[in-house]
Every structure is written in C-alpha cells, then in structure tokens.
N, C-alpha and C positions, 0 to 999 in steps of 0.2 A: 564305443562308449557304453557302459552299461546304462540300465534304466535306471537303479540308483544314483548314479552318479548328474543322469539327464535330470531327474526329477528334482535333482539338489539345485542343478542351475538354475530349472524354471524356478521354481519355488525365491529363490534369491533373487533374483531378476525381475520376476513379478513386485516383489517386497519393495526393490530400489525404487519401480516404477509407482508401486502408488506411495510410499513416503515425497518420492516427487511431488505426488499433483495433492497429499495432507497437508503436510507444510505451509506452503504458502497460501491453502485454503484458512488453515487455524492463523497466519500470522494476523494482529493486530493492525488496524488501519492507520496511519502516521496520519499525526494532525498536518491541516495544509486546507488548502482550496482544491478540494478531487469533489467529483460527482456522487459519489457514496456518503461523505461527510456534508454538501451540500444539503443534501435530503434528510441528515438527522436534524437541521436546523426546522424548530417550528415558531409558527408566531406564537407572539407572549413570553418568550426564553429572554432572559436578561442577558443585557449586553456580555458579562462576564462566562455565562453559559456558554454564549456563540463564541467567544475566545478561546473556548476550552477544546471548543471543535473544532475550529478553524486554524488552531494553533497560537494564539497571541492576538495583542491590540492591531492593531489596520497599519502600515507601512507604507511609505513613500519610493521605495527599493524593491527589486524582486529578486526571487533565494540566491541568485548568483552574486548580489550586491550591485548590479548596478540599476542606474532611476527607470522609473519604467515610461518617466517622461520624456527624457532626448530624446532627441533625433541622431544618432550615433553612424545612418549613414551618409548623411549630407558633408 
C-alpha cells in the first residue's frame, strides 16, 4: 500500500472516529426526568419553566404507558 493511499485511510478513519464521539456531544438533551435536566431546575422557576424542562405537567403513567402504581407482579 503506498503512503498515499495509508494516509487517505488514517485521515478518513480518524474523521469517522471523532464525528463519532461530535455528534452526540452537540446533540440536544430530550426533555424527561435525566440527571442533566434535573440540575437545570432552580428555585424560584415557575411551575411552567420546570415543564419545559422536564418535558410536560406531572403524570400518573411512565413513558412506556403503564401506572407506575401496580403491582404488575403479584
């Protein structure tokens, strides 16, 4: 293999690897109840603030749809 041709590969290879670990550094955080979004909540923020972050009003159901109160193995 010449050296051209090696230095095409690293070069490309290198490239995939850090658009790898860019990516999901730049992606946006999905509202929900995660630990990142937790800690933007401060006191004083109106109820409607903390909905923005947490994704929506408070629910009786969790994201799969079912109650997060059964007991589903009894």
């Amino acid at each position: 293999m010449s050296k051209k041709r090696l230095l095409l590969c690293s070069a490309a290879l290198g490239a995939c690897a850090g658009l790898a670990i860019l990516v999901p550094a730049l992606w946006p955080e999905p509202p929900g109840v995660t630990y990142a979004n937790f800690n933007r909540v401060e006191i004083g923020m109106s109820q409607a603030e903390v909905e923005a972050i947490l994704g929506g009003p408070p629910r009786d159901t969790a994201p799969n749809g079912k109650s997060w109160f059964g007991l589903h193995f009894l």
